[in-house]
C-alpha positions in Angstrom: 0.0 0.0 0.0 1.3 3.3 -0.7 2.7 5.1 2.2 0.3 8.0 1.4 -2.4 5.8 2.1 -0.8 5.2 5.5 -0.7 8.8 6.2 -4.6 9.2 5.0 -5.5 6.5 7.2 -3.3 8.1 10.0 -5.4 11.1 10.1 -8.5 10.4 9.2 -8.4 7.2 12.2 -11.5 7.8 15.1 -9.1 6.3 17.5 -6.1 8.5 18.6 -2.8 7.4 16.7 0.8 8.6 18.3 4.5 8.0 17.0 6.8 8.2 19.9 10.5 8.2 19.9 12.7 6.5 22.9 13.1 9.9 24.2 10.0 10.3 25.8 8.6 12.6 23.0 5.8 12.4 20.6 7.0 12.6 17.2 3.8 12.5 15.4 0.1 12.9 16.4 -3.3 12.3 14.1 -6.7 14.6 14.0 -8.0 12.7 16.6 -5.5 13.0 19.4 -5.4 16.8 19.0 -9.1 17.2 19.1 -9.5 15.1 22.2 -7.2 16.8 23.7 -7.8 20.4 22.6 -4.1 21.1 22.0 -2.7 21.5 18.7 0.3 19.3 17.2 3.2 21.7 18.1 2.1 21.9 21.8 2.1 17.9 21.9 5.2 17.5 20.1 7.4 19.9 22.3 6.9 18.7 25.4 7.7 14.7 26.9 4.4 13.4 26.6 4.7 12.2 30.3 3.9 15.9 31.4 0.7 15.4 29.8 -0.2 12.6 32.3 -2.2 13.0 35.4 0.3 13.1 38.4 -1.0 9.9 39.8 -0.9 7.7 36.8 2.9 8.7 36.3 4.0 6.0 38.0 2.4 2.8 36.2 2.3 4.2 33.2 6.3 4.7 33.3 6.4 0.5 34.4 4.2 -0.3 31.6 6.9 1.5 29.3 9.4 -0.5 30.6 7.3 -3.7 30.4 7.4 -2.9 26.1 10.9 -3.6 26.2 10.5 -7.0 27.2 6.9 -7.9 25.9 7.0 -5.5 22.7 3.0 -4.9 23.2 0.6 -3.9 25.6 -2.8 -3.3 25.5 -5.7 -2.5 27.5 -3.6 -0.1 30.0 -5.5 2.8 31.0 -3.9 6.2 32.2 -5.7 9.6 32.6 -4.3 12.7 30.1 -4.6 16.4 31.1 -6.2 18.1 28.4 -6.0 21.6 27.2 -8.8 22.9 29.4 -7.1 21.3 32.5 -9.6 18.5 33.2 -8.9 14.8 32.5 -9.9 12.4 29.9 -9.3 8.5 30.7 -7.3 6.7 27.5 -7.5 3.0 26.8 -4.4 2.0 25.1 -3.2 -0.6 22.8 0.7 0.2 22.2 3.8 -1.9 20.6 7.5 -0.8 20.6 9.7 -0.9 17.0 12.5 -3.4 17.6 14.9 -2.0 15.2 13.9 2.0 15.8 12.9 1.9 19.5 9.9 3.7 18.6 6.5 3.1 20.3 3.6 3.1 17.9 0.4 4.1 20.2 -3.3 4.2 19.7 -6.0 5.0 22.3 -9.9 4.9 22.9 -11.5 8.0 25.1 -13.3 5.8 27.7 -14.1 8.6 30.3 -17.6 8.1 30.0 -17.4 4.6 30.3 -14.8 5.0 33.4 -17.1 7.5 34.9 -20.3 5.2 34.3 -18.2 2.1 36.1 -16.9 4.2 38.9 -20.2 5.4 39.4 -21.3 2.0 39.5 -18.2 0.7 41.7 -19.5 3.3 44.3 -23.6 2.4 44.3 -22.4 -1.5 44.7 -20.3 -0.5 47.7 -22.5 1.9 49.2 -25.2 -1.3 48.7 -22.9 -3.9 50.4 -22.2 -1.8 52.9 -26.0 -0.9 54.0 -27.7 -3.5 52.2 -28.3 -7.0 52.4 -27.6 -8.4 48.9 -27.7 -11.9 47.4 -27.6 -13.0 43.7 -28.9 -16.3 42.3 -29.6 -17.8 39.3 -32.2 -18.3 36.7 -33.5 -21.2 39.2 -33.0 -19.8 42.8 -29.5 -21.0 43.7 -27.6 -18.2 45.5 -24.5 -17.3 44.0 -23.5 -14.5 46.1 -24.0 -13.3 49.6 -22.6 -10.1 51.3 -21.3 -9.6 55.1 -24.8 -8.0 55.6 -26.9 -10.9 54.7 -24.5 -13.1 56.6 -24.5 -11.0 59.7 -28.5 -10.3 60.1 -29.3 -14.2 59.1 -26.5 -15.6 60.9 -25.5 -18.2 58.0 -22.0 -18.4 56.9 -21.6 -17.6 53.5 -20.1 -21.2 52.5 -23.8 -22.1 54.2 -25.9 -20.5 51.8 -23.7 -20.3 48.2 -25.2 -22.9 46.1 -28.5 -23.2 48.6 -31.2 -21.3 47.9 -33.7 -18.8 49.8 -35.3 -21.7 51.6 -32.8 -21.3 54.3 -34.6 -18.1 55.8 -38.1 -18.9 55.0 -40.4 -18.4 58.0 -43.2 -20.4 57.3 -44.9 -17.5 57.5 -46.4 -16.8 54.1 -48.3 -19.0 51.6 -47.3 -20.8 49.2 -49.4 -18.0 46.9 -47.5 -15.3 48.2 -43.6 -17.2 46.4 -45.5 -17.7 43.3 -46.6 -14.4 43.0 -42.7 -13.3 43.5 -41.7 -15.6 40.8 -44.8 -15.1 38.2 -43.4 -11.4 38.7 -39.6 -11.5 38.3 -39.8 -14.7 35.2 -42.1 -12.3 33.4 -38.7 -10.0 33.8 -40.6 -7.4 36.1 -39.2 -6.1 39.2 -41.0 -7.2 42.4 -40.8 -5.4 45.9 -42.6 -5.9 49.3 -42.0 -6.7 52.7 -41.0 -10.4 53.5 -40.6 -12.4 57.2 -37.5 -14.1 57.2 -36.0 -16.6 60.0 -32.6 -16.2 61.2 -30.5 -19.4 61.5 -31.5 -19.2 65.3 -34.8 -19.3 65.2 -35.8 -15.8 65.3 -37.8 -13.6 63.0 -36.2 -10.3 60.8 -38.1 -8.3 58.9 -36.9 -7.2 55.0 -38.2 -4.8 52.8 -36.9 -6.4 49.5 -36.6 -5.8 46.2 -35.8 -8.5 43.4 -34.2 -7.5 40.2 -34.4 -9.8 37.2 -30.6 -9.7 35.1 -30.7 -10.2 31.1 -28.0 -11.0 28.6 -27.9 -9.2 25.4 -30.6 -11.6 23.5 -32.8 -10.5 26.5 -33.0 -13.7 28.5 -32.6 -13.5 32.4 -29.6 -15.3 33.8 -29.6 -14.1 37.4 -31.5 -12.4 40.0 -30.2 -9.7 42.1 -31.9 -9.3 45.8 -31.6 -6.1 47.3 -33.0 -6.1 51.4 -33.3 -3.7 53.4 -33.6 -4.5 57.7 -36.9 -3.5 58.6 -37.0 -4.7 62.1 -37.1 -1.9 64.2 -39.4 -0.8 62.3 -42.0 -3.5 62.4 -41.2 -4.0 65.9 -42.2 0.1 66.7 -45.2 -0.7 64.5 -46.4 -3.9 66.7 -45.9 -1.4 70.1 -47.6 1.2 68.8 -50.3 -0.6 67.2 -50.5 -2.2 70.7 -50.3 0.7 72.4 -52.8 2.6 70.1 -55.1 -0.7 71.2 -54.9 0.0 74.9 -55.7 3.7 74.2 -58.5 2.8 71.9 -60.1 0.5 74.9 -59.5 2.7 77.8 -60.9 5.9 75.5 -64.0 3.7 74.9 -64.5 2.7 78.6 -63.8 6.4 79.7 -65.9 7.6 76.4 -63.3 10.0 75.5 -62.0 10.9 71.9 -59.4 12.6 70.3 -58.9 15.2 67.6 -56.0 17.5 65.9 -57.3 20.4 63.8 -54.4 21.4 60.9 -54.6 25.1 60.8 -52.7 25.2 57.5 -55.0 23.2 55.9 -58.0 23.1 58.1 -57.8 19.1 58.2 -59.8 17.5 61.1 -58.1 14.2 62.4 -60.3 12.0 64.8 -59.8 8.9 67.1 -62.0 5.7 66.9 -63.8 6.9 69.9 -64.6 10.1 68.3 -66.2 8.5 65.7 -67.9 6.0 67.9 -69.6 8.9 70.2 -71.0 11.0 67.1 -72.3 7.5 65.8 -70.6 7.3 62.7 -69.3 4.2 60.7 -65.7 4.7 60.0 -66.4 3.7 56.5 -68.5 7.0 56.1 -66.3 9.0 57.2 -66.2 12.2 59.8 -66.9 15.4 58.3 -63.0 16.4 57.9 -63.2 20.2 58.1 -63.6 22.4 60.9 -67.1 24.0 59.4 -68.0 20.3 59.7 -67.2 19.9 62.7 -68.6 22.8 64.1 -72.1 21.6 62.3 -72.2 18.5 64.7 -73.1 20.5 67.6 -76.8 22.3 68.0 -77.2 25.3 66.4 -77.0 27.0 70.1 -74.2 25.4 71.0 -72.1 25.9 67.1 -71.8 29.4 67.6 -70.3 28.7 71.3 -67.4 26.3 70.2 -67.2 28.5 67.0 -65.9 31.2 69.0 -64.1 29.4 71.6 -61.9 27.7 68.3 -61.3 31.5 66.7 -60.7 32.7 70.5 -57.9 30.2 70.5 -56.3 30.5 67.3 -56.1 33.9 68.0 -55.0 34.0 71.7 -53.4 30.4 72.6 -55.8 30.6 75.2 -57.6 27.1 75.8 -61.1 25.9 76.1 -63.4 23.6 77.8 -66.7 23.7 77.3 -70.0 21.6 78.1 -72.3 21.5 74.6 -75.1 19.6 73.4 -74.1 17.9 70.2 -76.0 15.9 67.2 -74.9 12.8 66.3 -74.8 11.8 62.1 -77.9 9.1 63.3 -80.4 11.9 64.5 -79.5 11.5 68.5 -78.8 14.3 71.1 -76.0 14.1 73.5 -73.9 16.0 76.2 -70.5 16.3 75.4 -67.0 17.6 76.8 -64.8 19.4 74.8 -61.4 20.8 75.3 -58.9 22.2 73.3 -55.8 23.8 73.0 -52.7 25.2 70.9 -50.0 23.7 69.7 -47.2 25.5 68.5 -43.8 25.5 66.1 -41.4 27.9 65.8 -44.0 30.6 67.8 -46.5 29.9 65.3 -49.6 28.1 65.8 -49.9 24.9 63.6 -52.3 22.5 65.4 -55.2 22.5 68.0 -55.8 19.0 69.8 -58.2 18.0 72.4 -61.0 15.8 73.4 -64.2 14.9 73.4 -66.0 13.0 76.2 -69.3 11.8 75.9 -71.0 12.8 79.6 -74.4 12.6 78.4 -75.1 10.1 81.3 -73.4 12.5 83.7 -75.3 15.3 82.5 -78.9 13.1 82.5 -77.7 11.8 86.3 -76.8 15.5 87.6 -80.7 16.6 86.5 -82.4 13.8 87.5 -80.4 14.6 91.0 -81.1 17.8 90.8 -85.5 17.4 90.5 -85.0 14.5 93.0 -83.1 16.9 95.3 -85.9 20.1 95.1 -88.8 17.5 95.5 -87.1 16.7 98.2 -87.1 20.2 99.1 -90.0 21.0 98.2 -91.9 17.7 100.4 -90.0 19.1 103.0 -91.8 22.9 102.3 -94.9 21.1 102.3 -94.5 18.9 105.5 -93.5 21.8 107.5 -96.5 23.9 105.8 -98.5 21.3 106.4 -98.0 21.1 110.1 -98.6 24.7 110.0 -101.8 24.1 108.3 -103.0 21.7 111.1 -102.0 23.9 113.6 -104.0 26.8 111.7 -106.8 24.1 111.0 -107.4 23.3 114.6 -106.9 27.5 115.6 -109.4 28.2 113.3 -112.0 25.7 112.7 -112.5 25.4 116.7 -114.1 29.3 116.3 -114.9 28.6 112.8 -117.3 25.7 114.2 -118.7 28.4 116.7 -119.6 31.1 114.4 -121.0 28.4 112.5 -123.1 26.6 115.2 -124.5 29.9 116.6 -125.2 31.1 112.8 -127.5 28.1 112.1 -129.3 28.7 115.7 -129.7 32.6 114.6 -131.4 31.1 111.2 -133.6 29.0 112.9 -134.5 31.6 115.3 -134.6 34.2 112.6 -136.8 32.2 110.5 -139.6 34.9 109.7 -137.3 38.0 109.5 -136.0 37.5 105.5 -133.5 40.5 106.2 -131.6 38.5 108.6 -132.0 35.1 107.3 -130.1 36.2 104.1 -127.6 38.0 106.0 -126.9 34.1 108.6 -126.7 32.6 105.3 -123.6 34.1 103.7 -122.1 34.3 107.2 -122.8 30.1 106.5 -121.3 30.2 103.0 -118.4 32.8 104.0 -118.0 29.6 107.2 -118.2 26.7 104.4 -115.7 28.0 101.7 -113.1 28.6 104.5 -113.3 25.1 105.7 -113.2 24.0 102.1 -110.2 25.8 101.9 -108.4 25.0 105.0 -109.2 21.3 104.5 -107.6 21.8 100.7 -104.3 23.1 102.2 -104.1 20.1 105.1 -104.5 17.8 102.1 -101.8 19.6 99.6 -99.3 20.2 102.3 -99.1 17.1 104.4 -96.5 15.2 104.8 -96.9 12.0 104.3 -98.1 12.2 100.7 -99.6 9.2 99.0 -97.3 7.8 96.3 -100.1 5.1 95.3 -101.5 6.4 91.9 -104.8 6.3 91.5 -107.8 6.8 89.4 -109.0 10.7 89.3 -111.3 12.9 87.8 -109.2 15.3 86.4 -111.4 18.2 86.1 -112.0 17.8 89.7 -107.9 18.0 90.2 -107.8 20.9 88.3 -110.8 23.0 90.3 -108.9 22.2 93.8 -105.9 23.9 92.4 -107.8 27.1 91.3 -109.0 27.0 94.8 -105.8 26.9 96.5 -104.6 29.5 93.6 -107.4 31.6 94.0 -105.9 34.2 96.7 -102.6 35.2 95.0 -105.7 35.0 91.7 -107.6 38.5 93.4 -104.6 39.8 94.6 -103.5 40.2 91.2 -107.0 40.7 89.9 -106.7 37.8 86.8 -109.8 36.6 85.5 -109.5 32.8 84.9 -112.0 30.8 83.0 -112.2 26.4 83.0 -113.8 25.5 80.0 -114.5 21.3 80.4 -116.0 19.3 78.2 -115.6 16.0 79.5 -115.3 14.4 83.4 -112.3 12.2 82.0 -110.2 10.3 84.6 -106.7 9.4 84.6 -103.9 7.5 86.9 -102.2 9.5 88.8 -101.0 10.4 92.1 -103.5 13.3 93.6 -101.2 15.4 95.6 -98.1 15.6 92.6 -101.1 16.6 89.7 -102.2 19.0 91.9 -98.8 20.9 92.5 -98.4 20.9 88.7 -101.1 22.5 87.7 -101.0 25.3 90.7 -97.5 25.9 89.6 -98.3 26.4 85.8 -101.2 28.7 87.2 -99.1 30.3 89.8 -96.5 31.0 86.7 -99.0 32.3 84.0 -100.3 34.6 87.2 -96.5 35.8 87.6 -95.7 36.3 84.0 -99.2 38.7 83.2 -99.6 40.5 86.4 -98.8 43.4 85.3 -99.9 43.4 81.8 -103.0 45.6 81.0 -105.1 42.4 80.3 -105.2 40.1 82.3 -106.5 36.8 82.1 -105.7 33.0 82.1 -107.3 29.7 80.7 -107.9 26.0 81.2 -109.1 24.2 78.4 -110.1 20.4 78.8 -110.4 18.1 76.1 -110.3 14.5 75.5 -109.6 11.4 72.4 -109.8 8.1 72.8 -106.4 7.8 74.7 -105.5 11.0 76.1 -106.6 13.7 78.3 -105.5 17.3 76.5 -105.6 20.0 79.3 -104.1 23.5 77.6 -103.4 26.5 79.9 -103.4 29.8 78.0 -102.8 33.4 79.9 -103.0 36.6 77.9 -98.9 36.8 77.8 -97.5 37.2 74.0 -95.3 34.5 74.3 -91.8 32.8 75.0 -89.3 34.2 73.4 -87.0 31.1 71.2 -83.6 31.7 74.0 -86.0 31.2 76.7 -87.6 27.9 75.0 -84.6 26.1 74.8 -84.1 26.6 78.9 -87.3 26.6 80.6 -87.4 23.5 81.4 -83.8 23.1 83.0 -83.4 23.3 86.7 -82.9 27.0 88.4 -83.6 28.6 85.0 -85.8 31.4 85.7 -87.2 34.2 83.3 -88.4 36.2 86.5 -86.5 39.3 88.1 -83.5 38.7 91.0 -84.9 36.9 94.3 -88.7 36.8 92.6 -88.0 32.9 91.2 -86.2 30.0 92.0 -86.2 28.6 88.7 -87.7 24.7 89.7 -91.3 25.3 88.7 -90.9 24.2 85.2 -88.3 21.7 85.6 -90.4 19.8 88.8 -94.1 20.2 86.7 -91.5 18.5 84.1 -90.6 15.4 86.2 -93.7 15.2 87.9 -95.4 14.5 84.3 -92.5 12.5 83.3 -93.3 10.1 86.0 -96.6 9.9 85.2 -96.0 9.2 81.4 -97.0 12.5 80.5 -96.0 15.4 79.0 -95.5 19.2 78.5 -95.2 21.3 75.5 -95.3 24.9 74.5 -97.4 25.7 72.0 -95.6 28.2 69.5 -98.6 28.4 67.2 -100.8 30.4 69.4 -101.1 33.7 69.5 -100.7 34.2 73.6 -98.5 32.3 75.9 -99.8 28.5 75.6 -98.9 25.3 77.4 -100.5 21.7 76.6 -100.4 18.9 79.2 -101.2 15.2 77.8 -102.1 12.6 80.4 -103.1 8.5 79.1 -107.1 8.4 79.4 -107.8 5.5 82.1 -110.3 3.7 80.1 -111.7 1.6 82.8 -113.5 4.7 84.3 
């Protein structure tokens, strides 16, 4: 071939192509070596080409030029090259040495890519061995490599598990299903990860989250496995005690009724405990309302406004709360609850609010019931002392009652033709009647030992003995008040309790219009075929709504300082309840309106 052609080829060469002489010096250099490089071929050919090579390669690449004198050829020696810019490229080269002109005739591959891709590499496998617990197998299973990491967490030696396979660490823990899923997964050439129970060689159980990689050859068929695992013990462990302890506090929340919840101010995310969700009645799998509007909606709308403001008080302050509510729950019921809540802070900022909810609905029901029981109780003892006052008075003043009343019935009989007089002896005989009728009335209301058997009773009659003993504080006030009856209905009931209700609910209606410019009260009988209606009506305009909600709680009273104790409403209230009756207001008429049901006795 002509040399001309070996000079074309020279040049135009991809690799880079070098002439040195046994001086040390390049004495001739193609395209490619200067453009790799950046320098041009004067700047390469004036200096010994060793300057050229990175500080740390000097050294071996020097032996390998002594190792051409013996051997004539090397090849595959790699050395980095400084190039123009001052970095390094990394040179593969194949090189042979001229026996009879000592020259060395050089070419070279730029593999810094390649170098850097394998370094890379070199450093991810370490990093792996060193954290990781690796194992490769084969296409079937058979382990061909272990690391210290697998070896130290399973306790196997490494001669134990090479040419075993993963059998070795099997728990016994998962199914037979769960392995063929792992190998339908990887033989399909897929990666497959999850978590995976293994057994040490002692008997004890580790925890791996593990990834298995399946490992092709160039015609794309799989001829290992590499199995990356990562120790997830502690972690599983932490989750078991916490899961546990979670459990504990789940059970004693739910014997105490007392639930959790963490408001995200950022976001305005509601997180709830079980028992939360278990005292607003709501199936997990529904799902609590998850915003703080939501939230707020679960109470009554007179008690939203309440923890409304207490929440923006808090926000705004850091001050806490801890409130007693009536709340709804999602399946129509009405309950007391306990809520508290407080701030939680980062940085000086408020992130969170957290508190509880405790359901004291059976607390609350208790404390009232306790509370009527406990004025009954005060109010049996008024009545026992007033009623040994009224036997006292009843003895004072029927022994001259009976006199005036003897000697008037002598003066009639003696005054029998004078018309004038007679009339005159008679109302001194009704005036003598009424106020026995009335005395007798207050011995019965007042004494002491009260009947508690019920009993069949005319209610009209009931109702006219309470206008009786209501009828003084009646003219005092001047009230007109009408009983409108229809029907002489009886119901079961104990006399002496009925009686008390309905002189309260007159005594109230008297209070509430006395000093109105009409004035006038009520009492409407009626009757179905089960119930006895009885609806007291007094010319008042009404109860206002925030009054509605409270007048039938204990000590609430609408009337001015040291004129009401506020257990007229609430005992009428538990009187009736014990009687399996009721009270209502009526918001539909147009004055102040109460309605009484009582169960019709039917065998009267």
């Amino acid at each position: 071939m002509p040399e001309h052609n070996y000079k074309f080829f020279f040049d135009q060469s991809k690799d880079l192509l070098c002439i040195a002489n046994s001086d040390g010096y390049l004495i001739d250099v193609n395209h490619s070596f200067c453009d790799v490089l950046g320098y041009t071929k004067a700047v390469l050919l004036e200096k010994p080409y060793i300057s050229f090579v990175h500080p740390s390669d000097i050294e071996k690449t020097i032996q390998e030029l002594e190792r051409l004198d013996t051997d004539h050829e090397s090849t595959n020696f790699e050395n980095r090259y400084r190039t123009q810019s001052g970095s390094y490229v990394v040179l593969s080269w194949s090189s042979t040495r001229d026996p009879k002109t000592g020259r060395i005739i050089a070419s070279a591959r730029d593999i810094t890519a390649y170098s850097n891709k394998a370094h890379k590499l070199q450093q991810l496998e370490a990093a792996m061995n060193a954290k990781a617990i690796m194992a490769e197998t084969d296409k079937k299973g058979v382990i061909s490599r272990v690391n210290d990491r697998f070896c130290e967490i399973s306790g196997y030696s490494r001669e134990e598990m090479i040419g075993n396979s993963h059998s070795a660490v099997n728990s016994g823990l998962h199914s037979k299903a769960f392995f063929q899923n792992i190998w339908r997964t990887i033989s399909n050439k897929e990666v497959w990860s999850g978590d995976i129970t293994n057994r040490k060689k002692n008997g004890d159980l580790y925890y791996v989250k593990t990834t298995i990689i399946p490992l092709t050859d160039l015609e794309d068929e799989i001829f290992s496995y590499l199995v990356y695992r990562q120790d997830i013990t502690d972690k599983v462990h932490n989750a078991m005690d916490l899961a546990k302890t979670l459990q504990i506090l789940n059970e004693t929340s739910a014997l105490a009724k007392v639930g959790g919840w963490e408001l995200d101010v950022a976001t305005g995310v509601l997180t709830c405990t079980d028992e939360t969700f278990q005292i607003f009645e709501v199936d997990q799998e529904e799902g609590l309302p998850r915003t703080l509007p939501d939230g707020i909606d679960l109470y009554t709308p007179e008690c939203s406004s309440i923890i409304d403001e207490a929440i923006k008080h808090c926000l705004a302050t850091g001050e806490p709360y801890s409130l007693e509510l009536m709340a709804n729950t999602l399946k129509g019921n009405t309950l007391w609850v306990h809520t508290e809540g407080k701030a939680n802070y980062v940085d000086g900022k408020i992130v969170t609010l957290s508190g509880t909810i405790q359901d004291i609905d059976a607390k609350k029901k208790s404390e009232k019931k306790y509370n009527l029981e406990r004025q009954k109780s005060i109010q049996n003892a008024r009545l026992a002392s007033l009623g040994e006052l009224a036997a006292s008075m009843a003895h004072e003043i029927n022994n001259p009652l009976g006199i005036i009343s003897g000697y008037s019935e002598l003066l009639l009989r003696d005054q029998a033709g004078d018309t004038r007089a007679k009339s005159k002896i008679e109302v001194i005989l009704k005036s003598c009647g009424r106020i026995s009728h009335i005395v007798n009335n207050l011995k019965k209301f007042s004494r002491a030992e009260r009947e508690q058997k019920q009993k069949s009773i005319v209610l009209s009659d009931l109702i006219n003995e309470s206008i009786m003993l209501a009828q003084p504080n009646l003219k005092r006030c001047i009230i007109d008040l009408q009983f409108e009856i229809e029907s002489e209905a009886h119901i079961v009931g104990n006399v002496i309790e009925i009686e008390q209700v309905f002189l309260n609910l007159i005594n109230n209606s008297a209070d509430a219009i006395k000093d109105l410019p009409k004035k006038w009260i009520k009492i409407e009988l009626s009757v179905t075929t089960d119930s006895v209606i009885v609806r007291i009506i007094d010319s008042g305009d009404g109860i206002t709504k925030d009054e509605l909600r409270n007048i039938f709680s204990p000590f609430y009273t609408s009337k001015k300082v040291g004129e009401g104790t506020g257990l007229g409403l609430s005992i009428v209230d538990g009187i009736l309840k014990d009687h399996d009756a009721k009270i209502e207001y009526d918001g539909t008429s147009d004055n102040t309106c109460f309605v009484l049901t009582f169960k019709r006795d039917k065998d009267c």
